[in-house]
ZAMI-597276 format. One record per residue: x, y, z of N, C-alpha, C in turn. Coordinates in steps of 0.1 Angstrom, whole numbers, padded with zeros to 4 digits, always signed. Layout:
% ZAMI-597276
XYZXYZXYZ/...
***
This chain:
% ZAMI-597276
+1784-0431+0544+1781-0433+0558+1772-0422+0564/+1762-0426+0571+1753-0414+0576+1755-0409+0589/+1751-0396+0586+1757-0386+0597+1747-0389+0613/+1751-0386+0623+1750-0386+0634+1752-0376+0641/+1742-0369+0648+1748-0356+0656+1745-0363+0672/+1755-0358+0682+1755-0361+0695+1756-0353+0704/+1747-0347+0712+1747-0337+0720+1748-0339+0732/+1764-0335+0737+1769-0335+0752+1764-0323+0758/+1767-0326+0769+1763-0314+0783+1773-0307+0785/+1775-0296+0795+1782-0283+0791+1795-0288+0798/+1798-0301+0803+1810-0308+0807+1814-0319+0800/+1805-0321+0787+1807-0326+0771+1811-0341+0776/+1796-0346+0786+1797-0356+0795+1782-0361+0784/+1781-0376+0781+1769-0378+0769+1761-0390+0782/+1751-0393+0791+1742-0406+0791+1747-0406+0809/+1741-0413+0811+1740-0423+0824+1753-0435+0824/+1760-0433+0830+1766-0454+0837+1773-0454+0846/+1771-0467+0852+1774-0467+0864+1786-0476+0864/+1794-0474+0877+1807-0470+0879+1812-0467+0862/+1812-0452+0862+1822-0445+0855+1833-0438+0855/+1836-0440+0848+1854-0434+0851+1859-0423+0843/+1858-0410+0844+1860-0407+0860+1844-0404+0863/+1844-0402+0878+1829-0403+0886+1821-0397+0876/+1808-0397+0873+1797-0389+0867+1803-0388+0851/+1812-0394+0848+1812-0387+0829+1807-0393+0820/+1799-0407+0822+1788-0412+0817+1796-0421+0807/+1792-0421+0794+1793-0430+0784+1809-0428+0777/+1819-0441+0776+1828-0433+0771+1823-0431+0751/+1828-0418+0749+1823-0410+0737+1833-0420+0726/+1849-0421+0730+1855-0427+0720+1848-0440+0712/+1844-0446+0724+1838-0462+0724+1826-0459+0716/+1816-0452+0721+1804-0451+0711+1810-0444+0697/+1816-0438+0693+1821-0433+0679+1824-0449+0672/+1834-0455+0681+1839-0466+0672+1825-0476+0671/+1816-0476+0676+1808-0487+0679+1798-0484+0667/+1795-0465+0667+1788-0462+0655+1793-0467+0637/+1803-0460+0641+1812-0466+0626+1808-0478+0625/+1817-0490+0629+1811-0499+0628+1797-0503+0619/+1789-0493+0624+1772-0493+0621+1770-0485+0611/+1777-0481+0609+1780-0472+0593+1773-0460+0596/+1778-0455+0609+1771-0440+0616+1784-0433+0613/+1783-0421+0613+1795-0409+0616+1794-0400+0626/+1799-0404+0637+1790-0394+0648+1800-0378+0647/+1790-0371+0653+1800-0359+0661+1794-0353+0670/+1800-0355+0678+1802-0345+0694+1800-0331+0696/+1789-0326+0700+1782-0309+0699+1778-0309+0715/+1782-0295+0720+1780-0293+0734+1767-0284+0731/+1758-0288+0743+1742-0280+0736+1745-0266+0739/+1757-0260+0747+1757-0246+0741+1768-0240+0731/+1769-0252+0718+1771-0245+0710+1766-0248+0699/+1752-0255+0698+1746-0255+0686+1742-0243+0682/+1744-0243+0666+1742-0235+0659+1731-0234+0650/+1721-0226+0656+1705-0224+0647+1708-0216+0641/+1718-0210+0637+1710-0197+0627+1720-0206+0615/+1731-0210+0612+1738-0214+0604+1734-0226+0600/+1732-0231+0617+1733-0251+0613+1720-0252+0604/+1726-0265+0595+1713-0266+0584+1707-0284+0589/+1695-0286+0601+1692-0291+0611+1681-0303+0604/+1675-0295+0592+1661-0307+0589+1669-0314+0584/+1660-0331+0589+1660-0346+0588+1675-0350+0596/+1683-0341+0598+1693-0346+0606+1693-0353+0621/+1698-0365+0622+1693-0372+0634+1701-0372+0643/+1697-0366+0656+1704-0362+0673+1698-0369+0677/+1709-0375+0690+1703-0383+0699+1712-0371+0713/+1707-0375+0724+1709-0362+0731+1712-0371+0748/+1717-0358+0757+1714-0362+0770+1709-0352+0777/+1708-0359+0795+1696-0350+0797+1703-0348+0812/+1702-0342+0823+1706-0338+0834+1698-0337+0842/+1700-0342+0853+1693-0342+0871+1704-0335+0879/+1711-0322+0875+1720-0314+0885+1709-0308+0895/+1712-0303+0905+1706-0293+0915+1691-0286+0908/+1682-0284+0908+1674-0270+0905+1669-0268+0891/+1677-0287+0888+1672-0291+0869+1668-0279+0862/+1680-0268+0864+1680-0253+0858+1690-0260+0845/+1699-0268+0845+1705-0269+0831+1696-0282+0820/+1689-0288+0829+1679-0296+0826+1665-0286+0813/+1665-0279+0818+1654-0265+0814+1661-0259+0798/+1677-0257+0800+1683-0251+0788+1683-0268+0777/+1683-0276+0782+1688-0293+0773+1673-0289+0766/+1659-0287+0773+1652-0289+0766+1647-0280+0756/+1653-0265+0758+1649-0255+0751+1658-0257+0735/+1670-0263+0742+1679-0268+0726+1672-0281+0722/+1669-0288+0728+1660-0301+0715+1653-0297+0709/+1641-0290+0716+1628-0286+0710+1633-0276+0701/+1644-0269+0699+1643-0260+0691+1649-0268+0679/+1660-0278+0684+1664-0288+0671+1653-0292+0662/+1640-0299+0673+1630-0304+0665+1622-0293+0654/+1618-0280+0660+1615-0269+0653+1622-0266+0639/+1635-0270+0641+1641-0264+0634+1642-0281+0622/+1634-0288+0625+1637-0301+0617+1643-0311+0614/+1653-0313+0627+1656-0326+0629+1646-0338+0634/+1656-0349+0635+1651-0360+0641+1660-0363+0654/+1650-0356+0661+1655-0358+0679+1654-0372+0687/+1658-0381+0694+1658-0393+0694+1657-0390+0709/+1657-0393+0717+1644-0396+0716+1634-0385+0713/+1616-0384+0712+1612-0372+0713+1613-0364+0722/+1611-0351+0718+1613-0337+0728+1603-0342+0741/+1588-0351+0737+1581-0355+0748+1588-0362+0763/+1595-0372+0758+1603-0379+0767+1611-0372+0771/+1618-0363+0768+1630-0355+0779+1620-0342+0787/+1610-0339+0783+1601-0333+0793+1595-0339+0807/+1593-0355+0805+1587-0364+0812+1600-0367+0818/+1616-0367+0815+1627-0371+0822+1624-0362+0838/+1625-0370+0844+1623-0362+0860+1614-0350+0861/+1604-0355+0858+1593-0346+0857+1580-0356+0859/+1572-0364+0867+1564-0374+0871+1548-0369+0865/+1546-0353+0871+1532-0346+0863+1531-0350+0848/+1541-0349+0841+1541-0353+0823+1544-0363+0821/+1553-0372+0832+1552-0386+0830+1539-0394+0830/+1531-0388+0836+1511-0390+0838+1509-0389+0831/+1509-0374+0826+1501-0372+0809+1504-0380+0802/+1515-0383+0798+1522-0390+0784+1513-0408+0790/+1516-0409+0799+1510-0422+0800+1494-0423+0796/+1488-0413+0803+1473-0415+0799+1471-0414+0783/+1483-0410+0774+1482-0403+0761+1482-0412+0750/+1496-0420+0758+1501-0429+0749+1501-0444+0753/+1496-0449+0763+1490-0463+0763+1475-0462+0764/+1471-0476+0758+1457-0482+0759+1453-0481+0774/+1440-0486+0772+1432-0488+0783+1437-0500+0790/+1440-0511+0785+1443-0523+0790+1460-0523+0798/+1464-0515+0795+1482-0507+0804+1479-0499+0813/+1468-0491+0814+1462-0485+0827+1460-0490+0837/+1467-0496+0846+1465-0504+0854+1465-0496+0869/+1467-0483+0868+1471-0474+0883+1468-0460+0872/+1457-0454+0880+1447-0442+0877+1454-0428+0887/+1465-0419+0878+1475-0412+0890+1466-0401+0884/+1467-0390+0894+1463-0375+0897+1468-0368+0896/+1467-0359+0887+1480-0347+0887+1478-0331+0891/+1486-0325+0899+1480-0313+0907+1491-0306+0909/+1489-0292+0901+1498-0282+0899+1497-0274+0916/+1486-0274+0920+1490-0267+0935+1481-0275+0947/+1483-0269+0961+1477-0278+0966+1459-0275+0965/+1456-0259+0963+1441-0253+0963+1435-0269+0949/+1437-0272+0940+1436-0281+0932+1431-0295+0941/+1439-0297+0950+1440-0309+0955+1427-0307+0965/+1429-0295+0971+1412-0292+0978+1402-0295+0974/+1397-0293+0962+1386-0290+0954+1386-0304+0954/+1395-0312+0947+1395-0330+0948+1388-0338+0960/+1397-0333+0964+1388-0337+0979+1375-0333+0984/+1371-0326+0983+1357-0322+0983+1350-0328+0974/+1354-0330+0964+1343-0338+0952+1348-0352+0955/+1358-0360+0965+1357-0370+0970+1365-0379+0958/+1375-0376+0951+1383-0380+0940+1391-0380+0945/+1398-0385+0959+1411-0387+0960+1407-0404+0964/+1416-0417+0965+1416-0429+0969+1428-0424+0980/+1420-0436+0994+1430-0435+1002+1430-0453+1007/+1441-0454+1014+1451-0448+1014+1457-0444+0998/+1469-0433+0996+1472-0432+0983+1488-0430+0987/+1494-0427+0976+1510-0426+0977+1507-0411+0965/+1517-0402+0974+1519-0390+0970+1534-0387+0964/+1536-0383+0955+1550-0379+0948+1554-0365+0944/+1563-0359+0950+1568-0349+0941+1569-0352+0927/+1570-0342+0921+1570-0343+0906+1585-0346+0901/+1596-0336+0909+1607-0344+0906+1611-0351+0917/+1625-0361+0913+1629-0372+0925+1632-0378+0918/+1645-0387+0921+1641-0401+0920+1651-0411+0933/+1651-0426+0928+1653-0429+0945+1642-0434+0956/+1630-0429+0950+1619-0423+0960+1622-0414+0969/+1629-0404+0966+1630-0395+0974+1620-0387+0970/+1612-0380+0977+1596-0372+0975+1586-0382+0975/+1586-0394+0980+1574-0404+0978+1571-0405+0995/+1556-0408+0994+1549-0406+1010+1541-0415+1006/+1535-0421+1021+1525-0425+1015+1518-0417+1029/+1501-0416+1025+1494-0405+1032+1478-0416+1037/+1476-0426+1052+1469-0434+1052+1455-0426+1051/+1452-0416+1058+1441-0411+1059+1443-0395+1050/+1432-0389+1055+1429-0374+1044+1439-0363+1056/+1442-0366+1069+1449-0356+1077+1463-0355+1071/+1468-0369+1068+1486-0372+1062+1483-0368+1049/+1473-0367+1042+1472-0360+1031+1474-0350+1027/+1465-0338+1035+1468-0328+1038+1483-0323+1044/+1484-0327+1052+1500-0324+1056+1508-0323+1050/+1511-0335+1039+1520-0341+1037+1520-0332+1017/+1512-0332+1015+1508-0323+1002+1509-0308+1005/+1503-0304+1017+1506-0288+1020+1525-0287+1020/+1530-0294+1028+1542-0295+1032+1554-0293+1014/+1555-0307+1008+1557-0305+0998+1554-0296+0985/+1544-0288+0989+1538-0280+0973+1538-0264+0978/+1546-0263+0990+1544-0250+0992+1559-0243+0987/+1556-0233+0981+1565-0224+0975+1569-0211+0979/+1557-0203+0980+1558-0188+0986+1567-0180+0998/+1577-0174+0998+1579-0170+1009+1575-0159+1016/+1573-0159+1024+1568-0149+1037+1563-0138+1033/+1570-0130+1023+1567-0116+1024+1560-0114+1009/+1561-0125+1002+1549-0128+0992+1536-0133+0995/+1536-0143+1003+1524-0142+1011+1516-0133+1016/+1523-0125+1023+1517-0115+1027+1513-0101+1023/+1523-0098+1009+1520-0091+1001+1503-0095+0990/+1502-0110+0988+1488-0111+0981+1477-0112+0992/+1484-0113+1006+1469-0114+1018+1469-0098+1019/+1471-0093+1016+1474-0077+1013+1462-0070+1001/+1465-0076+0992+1457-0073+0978+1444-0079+0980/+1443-0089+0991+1429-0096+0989+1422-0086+0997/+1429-0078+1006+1420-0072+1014+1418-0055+1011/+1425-0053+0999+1429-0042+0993+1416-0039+0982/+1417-0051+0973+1412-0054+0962+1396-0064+0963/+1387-0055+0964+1373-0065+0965+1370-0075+0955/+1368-0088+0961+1366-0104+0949+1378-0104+0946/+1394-0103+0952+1401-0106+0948+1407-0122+0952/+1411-0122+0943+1415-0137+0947+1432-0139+0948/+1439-0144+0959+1454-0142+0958+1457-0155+0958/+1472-0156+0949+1478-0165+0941+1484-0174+0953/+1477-0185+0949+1482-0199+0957+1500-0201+0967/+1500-0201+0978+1516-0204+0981+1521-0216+0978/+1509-0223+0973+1512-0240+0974+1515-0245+0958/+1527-0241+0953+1526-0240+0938+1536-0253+0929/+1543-0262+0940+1549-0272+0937+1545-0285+0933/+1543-0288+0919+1537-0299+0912+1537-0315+0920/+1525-0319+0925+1527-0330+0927+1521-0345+0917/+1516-0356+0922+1511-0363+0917+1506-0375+0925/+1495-0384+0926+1486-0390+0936+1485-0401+0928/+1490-0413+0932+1485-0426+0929+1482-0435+0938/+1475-0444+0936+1465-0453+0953+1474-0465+0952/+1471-0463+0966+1486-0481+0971+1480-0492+0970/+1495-0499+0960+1488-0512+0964+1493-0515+0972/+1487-0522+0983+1490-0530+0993+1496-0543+0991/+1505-0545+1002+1509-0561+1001+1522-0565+0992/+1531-0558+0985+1538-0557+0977+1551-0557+0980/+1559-0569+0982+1569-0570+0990+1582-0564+0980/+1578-0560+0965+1591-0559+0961+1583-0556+0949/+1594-0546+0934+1589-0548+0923+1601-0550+0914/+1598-0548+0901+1615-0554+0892+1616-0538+0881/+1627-0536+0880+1633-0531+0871+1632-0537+0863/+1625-0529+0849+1629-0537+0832+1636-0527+0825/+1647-0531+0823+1654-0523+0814+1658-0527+0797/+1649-0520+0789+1650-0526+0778+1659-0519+0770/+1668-0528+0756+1674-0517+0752+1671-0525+0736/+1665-0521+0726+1656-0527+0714+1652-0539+0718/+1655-0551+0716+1654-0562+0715+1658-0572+0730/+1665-0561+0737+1673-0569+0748+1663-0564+0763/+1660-0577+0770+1652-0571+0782+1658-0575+0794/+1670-0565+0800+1672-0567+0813+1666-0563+0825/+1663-0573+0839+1657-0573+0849+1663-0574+0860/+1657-0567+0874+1662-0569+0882+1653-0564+0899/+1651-0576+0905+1645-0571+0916+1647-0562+0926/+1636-0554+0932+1643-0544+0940+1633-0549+0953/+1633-0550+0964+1630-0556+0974+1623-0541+0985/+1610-0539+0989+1608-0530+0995+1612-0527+1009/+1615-0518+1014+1624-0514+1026+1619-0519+1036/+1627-0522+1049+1624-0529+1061+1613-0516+1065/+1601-0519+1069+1593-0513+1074+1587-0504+1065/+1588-0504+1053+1589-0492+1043+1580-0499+1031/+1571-0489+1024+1566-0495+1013+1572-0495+0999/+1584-0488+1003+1589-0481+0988+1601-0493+0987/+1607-0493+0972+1612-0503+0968+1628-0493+0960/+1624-0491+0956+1634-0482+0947+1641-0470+0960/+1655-0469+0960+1663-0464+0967+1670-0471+0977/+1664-0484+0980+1667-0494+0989+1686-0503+0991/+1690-0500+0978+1705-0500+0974+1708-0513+0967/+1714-0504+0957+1718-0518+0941+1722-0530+0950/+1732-0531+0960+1737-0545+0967+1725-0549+0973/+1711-0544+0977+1704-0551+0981+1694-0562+0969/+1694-0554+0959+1687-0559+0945+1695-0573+0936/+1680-0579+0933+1687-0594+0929+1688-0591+0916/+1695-0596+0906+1699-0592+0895+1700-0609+0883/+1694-0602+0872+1696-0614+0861+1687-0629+0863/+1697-0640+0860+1689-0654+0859+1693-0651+0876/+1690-0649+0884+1688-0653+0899+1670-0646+0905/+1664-0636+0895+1656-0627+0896+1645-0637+0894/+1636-0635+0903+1622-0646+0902+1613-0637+0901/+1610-0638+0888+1598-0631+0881+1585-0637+0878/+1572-0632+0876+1561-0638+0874+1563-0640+0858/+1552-0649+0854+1551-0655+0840+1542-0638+0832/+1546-0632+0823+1536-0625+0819+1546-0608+0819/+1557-0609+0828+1562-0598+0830+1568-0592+0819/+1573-0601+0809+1579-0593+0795+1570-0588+0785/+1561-0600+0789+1544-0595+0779+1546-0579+0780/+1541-0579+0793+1536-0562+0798+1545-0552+0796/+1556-0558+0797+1569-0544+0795+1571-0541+0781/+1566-0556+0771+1572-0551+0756+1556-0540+0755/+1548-0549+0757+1535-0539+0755+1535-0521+0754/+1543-0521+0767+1543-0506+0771+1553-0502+0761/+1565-0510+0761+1578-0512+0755+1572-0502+0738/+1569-0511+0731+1561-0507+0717+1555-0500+0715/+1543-0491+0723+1536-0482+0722+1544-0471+0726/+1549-0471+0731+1560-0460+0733+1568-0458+0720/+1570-0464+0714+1580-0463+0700+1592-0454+0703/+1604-0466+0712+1614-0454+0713+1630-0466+0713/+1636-0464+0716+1649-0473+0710+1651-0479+0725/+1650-0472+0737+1654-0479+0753+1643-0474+0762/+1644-0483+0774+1634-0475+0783+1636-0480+0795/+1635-0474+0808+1638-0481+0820+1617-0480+0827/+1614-0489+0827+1601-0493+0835+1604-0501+0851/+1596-0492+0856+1594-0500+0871+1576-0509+0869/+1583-0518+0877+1569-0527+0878+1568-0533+0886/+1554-0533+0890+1550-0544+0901+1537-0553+0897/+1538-0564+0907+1527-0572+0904+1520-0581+0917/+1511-0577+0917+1500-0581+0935+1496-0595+0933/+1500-0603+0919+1494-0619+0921+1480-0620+0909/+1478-0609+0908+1464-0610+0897+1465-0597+0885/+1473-0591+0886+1478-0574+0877+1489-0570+0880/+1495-0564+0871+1509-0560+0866+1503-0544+0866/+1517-0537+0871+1510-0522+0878+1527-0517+0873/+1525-0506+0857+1538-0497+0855+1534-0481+0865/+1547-0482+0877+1547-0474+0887+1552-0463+0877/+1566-0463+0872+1570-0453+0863+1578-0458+0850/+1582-0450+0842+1592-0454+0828+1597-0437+0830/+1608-0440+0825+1619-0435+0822+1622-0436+0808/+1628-0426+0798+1631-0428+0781+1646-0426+0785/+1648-0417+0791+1664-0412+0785+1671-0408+0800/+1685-0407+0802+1690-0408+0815+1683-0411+0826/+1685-0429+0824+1679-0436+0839+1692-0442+0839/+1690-0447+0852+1700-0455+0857+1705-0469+0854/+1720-0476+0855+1722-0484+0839+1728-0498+0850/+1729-0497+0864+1733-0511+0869+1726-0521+0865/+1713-0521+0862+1711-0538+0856+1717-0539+0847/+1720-0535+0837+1729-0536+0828+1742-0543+0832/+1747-0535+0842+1760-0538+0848+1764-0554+0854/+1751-0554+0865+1749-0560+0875+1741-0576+0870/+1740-0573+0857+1730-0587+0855+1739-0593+0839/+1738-0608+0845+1744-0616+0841+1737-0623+0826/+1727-0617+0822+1720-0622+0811+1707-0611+0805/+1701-0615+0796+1691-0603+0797+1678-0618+0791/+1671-0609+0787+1658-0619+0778+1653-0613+0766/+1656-0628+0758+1647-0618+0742+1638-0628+0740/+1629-0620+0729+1615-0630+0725+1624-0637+0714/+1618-0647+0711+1629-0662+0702+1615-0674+0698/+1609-0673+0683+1598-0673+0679+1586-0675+0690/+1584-0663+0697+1572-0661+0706+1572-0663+0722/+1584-0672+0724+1587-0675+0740+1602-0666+0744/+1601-0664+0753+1618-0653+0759+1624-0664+0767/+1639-0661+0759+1645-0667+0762+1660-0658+0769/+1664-0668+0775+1679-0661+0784+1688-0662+0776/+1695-0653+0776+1707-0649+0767+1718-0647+0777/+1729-0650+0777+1736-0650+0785+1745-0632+0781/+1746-0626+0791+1748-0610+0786+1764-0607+0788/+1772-0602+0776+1784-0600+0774+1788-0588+0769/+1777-0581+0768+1781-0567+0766+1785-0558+0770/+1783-0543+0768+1788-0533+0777+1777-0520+0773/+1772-0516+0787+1764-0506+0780+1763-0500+0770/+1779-0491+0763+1781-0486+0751+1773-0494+0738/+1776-0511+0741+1772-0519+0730+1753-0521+0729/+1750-0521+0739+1736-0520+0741+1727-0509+0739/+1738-0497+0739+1729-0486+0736+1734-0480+0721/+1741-0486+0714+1744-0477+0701+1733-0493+0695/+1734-0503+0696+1727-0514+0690+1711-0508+0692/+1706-0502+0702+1694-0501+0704+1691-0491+0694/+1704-0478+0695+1700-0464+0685+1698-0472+0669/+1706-0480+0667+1707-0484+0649+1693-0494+0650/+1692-0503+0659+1679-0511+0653+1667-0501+0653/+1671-0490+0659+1657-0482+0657+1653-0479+0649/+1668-0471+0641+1670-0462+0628+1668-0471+0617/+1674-0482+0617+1668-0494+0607+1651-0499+0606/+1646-0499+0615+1628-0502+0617+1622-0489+0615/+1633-0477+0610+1620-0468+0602+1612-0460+0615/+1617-0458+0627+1606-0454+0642+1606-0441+0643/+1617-0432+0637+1619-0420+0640+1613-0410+0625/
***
C-alpha cells in the first residue's frame, strides 16, 4: 500500500467544506483515511509545524496539503515556506508550490495564467502592479483600458473589487487601496529626499494590485468546479445594481441541472482544466454571447457549496457531457480526484 503524507494546519484542520461540523474544521480526516485505503493509499496526518526536514527522508514522497485565508495570511506565509521546502527537499507536493502561492494572491494568479495557458484561453489581458508609482507610468504611456475593474491582490467574495469608469476613480480608488506607509515613514523618506541630492524616496503606495477591463453587459457568471473527471456548476447572478457576481450569497445562486449554461462552457473549463495539470480546480467564468472570459481559478482551498448544493455534476461520455446525477460527498470527490491523478502519472 502506498504511502501518503497529509498536511494539516496548526488546528490539524485539512481543506475547505461547507457546512462543517464543527464550524471551520474542513474535511472530516477519518473519512478521507478510510476513502484512501480503500484506494490502496496509507495516509498520515502531519501538522506543518511539525515536519521534520532534518530527519524526515521527503524525496518522491507524495503530500497533498492545505492552505489558509486567516487574518494577515501570516500562517498562510509559514504553509508556504513548509511546501516549498518539502518540494526542495524532494517530494511530490500536490498540488504545486506554484498553486498555493497563487491561493489568495490574484498578482501570481496573472502570472501563472499568462505562463501557463495558450493564446487562445487569454481572453481578458489583466495588469499587474506592485505599487501605485507603477500604475502612473501606465498611465502615461496610455496602457490602462477604461472603463477597467481593479482588484486587490488578496480577497475573495469580491471583496477588494472596484470598478473605476474614468482615470479620476482610477486614481482614487488605486491610491486608496495600495497605500501602505504610515505617517512618520513618510515623512521620514520626504526627509531623505530633501537631505539626500537625486534621492529618490520609497513609494507609500506598496500594496499589490491587479487591472482587468470590464466586460459590460454581464448579467451573471457560473462557477466550474472540477474535481478529475467530474464537472460541477453553478450560477452566480450579479448584484442588484452591482457588476460583481461572486459574494452575492449561495441562496441566491442557481445550482446543478436547474443552471442554464451556454453550449461550449465545459469545452473552455476542461481546456484550462488540462493545461493546468492538477487533480481539482475552482474557475469563475463568464460569457458576453460571442467569448468565454476565465475571471479567476483557484487550485487549492476554494469554496466547496456546488458540490454541496448541486444535484448532479457533468462528465465528457465518448465526446459529449453528459449529466450524472451526483451522490457523493466532497470527501469522495476529492480523494477520487487525488488517486485519478496519481494513476494518469501528473505529478
Amino acid at each position: 500500500m502506498e504511502k501518503l503524507i497529509c498536511l494539516t494546519d496548526y488546528k490539524n484542520h485539512f481543506g475547505l467544506k461547507w457546512k462543517d461540523s464543527p464550524y471551520r474544521s474542513g474535511m472530516d480526516k477519518n473519512y478521507l483515511a478510510e476513502l484512501f485505503k480503500k484506494a490502496k493509499y496509507d495516509i498520515e496526518f502531519i501538522e506543518m509545524g511539525q515536519v521534520d526536514f532534518f530527519r524526515g527522508a521527503w524525496r518522491n514522497r507524495i503530500v497533498i496539503y492545505t492552505s489558509s485565508e486567516e487574518f494577515g495570511l501570516y500562517y498562510k506565509s509559514f504553509i508556504e515556506d513548509v511546501v516549498y521546502g518539502l518540494k526542495e527537499a524532494g517530494a511530490k507536493v500536490i498540488p504545486d508550490i506554484s498553486f498555493l502561492r497563487a491561493n489568495n494572491n490574484k498578482v501570481f494568479m496573472e502570472i501563472l495564467r499568462k505562463i501557463l495557458l495558450p493564446e487562445n484561453l487569454q481572453s481578458i489581458d489583466s495588469l499587474v502592479f506592485g505599487t501605485y508609482d507603477e500604475l502612473r507610468k501606465a498611465l502615461q504611456a496610455d496602457k490602462i483600458p477604461l472603463p477597467c475593474v481593479i482588484k486587490k491582490s488578496a480577497g475573495a467574495m469580491s471583496r477588494g473589487v472596484f470598478l473605476a469608469r474614468n482615470e479620476n476613480e482610477l486614481i482614487g480608488i488605486t491610491r486608496t487601496i495600495s497605500h501602505t506607509a504610515p505617517l512618520k515613514v513618510s515623512l521620514k523618506e520626504k526627509g531623505r529626499s530633501y537631505k539626500h541630492k537625486g534621492y529618490k524616496p520609497e513609494s507609500n503606495y506598496q500594496a499589490k494590485f491587479i487591472i482587468q477591463p470590464f466586460i459590460s453587459g454581464l448579467k451573471n457568471d457560473w462557477k466550474v468546479l472540477i474535481f478529475g473527471d467530474k464537472f460541477f456548476v453553478f450560477e452566480r447572478p450579479t448584484r442588484k445594481n452591482d457588476f460583481r457576481a461572486s459574494g452575492s450569497g449561495s441562496d441566491k445562486y442557481i445550482y446543478g441541472s436547474d443552471v442554464d449554461f451556454p453550449a461550449g462552457l465545459f469545452d473552455f473549463a476542461g481546456q484550462i482544466f488540462e493545461r493546468l495539470n492538477v487533480p481539482h480546480a475552482s474557475l469563475d467564468i463568464a460569457y458576453d454571447g460571442k467569448d468565454f472570459y476565465l475571471f479567476e481559478f483557484q487550485i487549492i482551498y476554494f469554496g466547496t457549496v456546488g458540490v454541496f448544493k448541486s444535484n448532479c455534476y457533468y462528465s465528457i461520455k465518448e465526446g459529449s457531457w453528459e449529466l450524472m446525477a451526483n451522490e457523493m460527498t466532497l470527501e469522495e470527490v476529492y480523494v477520487q480526484s487525488i488517486v485519478e491523478y496519481l494513476k494518469r502519472g501528473k505529478c
